[in-house]
N, C-alpha and C positions, 0 to 999 in steps of 0.2 A: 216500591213504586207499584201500587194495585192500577187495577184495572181504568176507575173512576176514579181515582183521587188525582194525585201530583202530575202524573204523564198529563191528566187531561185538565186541569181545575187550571183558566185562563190566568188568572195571576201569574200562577207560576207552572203553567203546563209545560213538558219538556224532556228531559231527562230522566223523569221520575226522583229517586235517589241520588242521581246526578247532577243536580242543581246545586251551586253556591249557596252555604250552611245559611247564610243571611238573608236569602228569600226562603228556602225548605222550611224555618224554623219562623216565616213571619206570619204575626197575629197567634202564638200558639202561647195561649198563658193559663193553662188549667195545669194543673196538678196531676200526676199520674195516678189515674184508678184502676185496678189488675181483675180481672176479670178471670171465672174459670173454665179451661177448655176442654175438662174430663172427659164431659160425653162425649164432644165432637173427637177427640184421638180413641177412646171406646170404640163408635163407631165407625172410624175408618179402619182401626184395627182387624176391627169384626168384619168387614165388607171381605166377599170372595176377589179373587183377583181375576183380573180381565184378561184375555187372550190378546195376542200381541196385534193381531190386525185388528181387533176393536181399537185397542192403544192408537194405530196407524193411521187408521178414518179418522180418528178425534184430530188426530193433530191436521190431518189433509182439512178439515173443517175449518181448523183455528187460521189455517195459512190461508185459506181461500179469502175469507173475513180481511187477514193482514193485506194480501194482494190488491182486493178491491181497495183499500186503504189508498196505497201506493200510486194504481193504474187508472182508475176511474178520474173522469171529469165530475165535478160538482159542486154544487155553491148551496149554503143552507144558513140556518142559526141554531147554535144550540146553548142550552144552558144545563149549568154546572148548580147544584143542590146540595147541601150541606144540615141539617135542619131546618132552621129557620132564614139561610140567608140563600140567595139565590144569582147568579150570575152570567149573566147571557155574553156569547159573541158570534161574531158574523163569521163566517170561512168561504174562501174562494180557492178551490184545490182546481190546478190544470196538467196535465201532462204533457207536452210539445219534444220537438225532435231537442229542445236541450234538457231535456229530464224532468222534474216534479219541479211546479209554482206551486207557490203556495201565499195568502194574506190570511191572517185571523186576525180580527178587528173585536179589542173590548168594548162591548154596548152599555157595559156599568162599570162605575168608579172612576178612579182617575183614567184619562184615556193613554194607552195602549196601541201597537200595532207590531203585529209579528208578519216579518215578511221572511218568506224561507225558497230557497234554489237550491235545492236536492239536500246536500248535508250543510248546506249555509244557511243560519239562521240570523235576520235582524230583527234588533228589538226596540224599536223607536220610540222616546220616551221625548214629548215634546215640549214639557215643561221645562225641561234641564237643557234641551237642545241637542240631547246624546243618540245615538245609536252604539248598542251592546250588541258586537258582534260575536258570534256562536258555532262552534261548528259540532253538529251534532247529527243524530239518526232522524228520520222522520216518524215519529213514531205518538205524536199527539193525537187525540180524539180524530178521527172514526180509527184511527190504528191499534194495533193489540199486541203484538206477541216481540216484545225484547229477544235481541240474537234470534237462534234460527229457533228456537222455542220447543226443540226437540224432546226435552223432559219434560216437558208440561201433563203426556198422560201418565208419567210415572207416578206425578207425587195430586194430580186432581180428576176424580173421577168427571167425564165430559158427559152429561142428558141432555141429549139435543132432539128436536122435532116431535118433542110429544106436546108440545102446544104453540099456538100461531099468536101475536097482538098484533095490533095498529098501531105504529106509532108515525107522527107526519103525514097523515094520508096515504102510507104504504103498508104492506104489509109485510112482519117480521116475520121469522122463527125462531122461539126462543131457547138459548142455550144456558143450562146449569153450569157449574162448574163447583163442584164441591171438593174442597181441601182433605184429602186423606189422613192429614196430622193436624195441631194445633201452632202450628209455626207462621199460618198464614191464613191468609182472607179467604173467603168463597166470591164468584163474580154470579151474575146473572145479567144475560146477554141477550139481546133481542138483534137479529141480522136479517135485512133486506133479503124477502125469498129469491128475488128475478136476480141481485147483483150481488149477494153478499155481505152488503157493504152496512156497516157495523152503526145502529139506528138508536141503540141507547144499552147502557153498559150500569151495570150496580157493583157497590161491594158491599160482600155480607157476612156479618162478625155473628155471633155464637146469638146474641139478641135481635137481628136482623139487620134489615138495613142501614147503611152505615153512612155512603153519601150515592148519587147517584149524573148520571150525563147523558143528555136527549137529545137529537136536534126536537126545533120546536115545526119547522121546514126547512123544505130541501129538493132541489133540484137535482137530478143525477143526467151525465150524457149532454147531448145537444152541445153548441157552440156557445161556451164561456167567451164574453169579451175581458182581452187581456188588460185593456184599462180598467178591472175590476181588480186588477193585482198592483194597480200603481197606491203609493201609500198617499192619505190624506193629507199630508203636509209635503209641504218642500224646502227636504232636508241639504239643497243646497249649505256647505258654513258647517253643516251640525257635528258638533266632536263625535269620533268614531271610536269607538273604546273593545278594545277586544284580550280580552285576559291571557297572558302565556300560562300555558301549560307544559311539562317535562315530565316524560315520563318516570317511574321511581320502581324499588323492588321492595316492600316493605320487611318481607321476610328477610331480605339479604340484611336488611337496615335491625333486624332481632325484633320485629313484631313477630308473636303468633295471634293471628285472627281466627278464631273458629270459624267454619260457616255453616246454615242449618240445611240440612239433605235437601238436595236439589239446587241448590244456590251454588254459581257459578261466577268469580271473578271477571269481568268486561272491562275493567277500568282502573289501574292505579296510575295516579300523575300527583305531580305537587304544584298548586298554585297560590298566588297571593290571593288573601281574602282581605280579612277585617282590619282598617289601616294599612294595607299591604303585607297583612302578616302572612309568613310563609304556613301555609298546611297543604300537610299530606292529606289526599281521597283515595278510597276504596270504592269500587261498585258493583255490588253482586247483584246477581238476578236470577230467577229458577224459570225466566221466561213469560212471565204474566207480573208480578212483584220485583222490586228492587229495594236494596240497600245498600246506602250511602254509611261508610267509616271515616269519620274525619280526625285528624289524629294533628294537634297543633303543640308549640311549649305553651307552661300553665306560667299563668301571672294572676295571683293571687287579685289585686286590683281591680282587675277588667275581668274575671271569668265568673258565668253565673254561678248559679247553687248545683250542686247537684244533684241528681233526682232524674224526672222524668213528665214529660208534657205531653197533649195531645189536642189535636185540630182533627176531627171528622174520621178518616182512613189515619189519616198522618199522626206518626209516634216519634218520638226524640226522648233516647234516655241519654244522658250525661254523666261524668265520672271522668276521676282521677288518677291519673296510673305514675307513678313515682315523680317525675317532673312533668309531664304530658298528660294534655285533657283531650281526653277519649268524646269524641259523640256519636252516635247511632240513629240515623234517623230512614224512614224507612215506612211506605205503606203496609204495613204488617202489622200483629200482635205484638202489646206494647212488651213481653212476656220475653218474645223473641229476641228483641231490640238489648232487652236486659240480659240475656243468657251469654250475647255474643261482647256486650260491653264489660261481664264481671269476669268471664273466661279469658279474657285476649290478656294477654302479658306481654312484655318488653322483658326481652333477653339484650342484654347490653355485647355488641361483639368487641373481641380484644380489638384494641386503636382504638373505638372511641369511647 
């Protein structure tokens, strides 16, 4: 879950890695092509190491960025860039004595509306009549750093303030963020000098940039009206659909999952997915990236090829592990994705 991609990309902005395998993996039909990350792990190898209060400013940076995310008022649009496709929405962030509002409204494709109160997320889909209720972190565009993000300058060298842009009619400061190994994306951050508040966001693979997220405007402060948080429709009637989740021990269940340095578990539950099949989820993150484990039974019938896909940031490798189909999906190197899919084993415990 990079910085620009899944957390923030309106379709399916959210969770990053955490999202149900059936949106993470929709629209992805290329073929996996591997790429080499030599120099970039060369070069992080070679880099001197940084003193630990540099480490500590970098991360006091990244949190001020996340805060402004959280505590600010603001209303803007921004849009989400992929190559050649492009994707604009509206956002109305408030914060009131009940905690964080919030509306993102899609401006393209089919319509859309995410309304969120603090770690409640809806997702109103008005052609079906439904609302997909979510309970998650707030953590979408202008927000950055998954969990408390404390290793972030362990494993990414932070260059911030040696250069200023424009973006919105404001002025940013913009922050590098360079991967020390080949496990993961680079970001490049541009943040509001006066509030912090996080103005356009890149990710960037070994050939540049990968996908990128702007506002295009944006209002910060002053009095938001709260009728800008009510949704476009009146979902009076409309089905409310909201997924259980339980949580699970995979290890206890005889997975071994590797995870790659700096990547931290946040998340195992088992929920129904596809048909209502049961699967198991993982979800790591090193605090900027995330990945999602999805671990189902295999049925020959219904399960794809295996291999490996890619949409923009977004990689999904797939694989077979004795009776169970493994997936991996994840804003990272697709390299990554594969190292943690061919290592992880199933150890079967005595009873089952």
């Amino acid at each position: 879950m990079g910085v620009a991609g899944m957390r923030f990309l309106p379709l399916r902005s959210g969770r990053g890695g955490s999202r149900p395998l059936e949106s993470g993996a929709a629209g992805l039909n290329k073929m996996l092509t591997h790429a080499l990350y030599g120099a970039l792990a060369l070069a992080a190898a070679c880099a001197p190491a940084r003193p630990a209060a540099a480490a500590d400013g970098d991360l006091a940076l990244l949190q001020k960025i996340q805060s402004a995310a959280r505590e600010l008022d603001y209303a803007g649009i921004y849009t989400y860039q992929q190559g050649a496709m492009m994707l604009s929405s509206r956002i109305v962030h408030i914060v009131d004595g009940t905690g964080e509002r919030e509306r993102i409204e899609m401006l393209d494709g089919a319509p859309r509306e995410f309304i969120r109160h603090n770690e409640v997320t809806q997702c109103l889909i008005p052609e079906k009549k439904a609302i997909l209720l979510e309970k998650r972190r707030g953590d979408r565009f202008p927000a950055l750093i998954l969990g408390d993000g404390k290793r972030i300058p362990e494993h990414y060298h932070v260059k911030a303030g040696e250069a200023t842009s424009r973006i919105a009619g404001r002025e940013c400061t913009v922050i590098e963020l360079v991967p020390k190994d080949a496990q993961r994306y680079g970001y490049k951050l541009c943040a509001d000098t006066q509030t912090h508040l996080l103005l356009k966001a890149q990710t960037i693979g070994p050939g540049g940039m990968i996908d990128q997220i702007s506002f295009n405007s944006l209002e910060v402060g002053g009095e938001a009206a709260t009728e800008q948080l009510d949704p476009s429709w009146n979902t009076k009637g409309w089905r409310v659909v909201e997924t259980p989740m339980a949580p699970v021990d995979l290890a206890q269940r005889g997975w071994r999952i590797p995870q790659p340095p700096g990547f931290q578990p946040v998340t195992q539950v088992s929920r129904p997915m596809r048909r209502g099949k049961q699967v198991s989820q993982l979800v790591i993150t090193d605090g900027l990236a995330a990945i999602s484990v999805f671990i189902e039974s295999y049925e020959a019938s219904t399960q794809p090829s295996a291999g490996a896909l890619r949409a923009g940031a977004m990689n999904i490798f797939q694989t077979r592990i004795g009776d169970y189909w493994l997936t991996t999906l994840g804003e990272v190197p697709a390299q990554t994705l594969r190292d943690i899919a061919e290592r992880t084993e199933y150890v079967p415990l005595a009873g089952r």
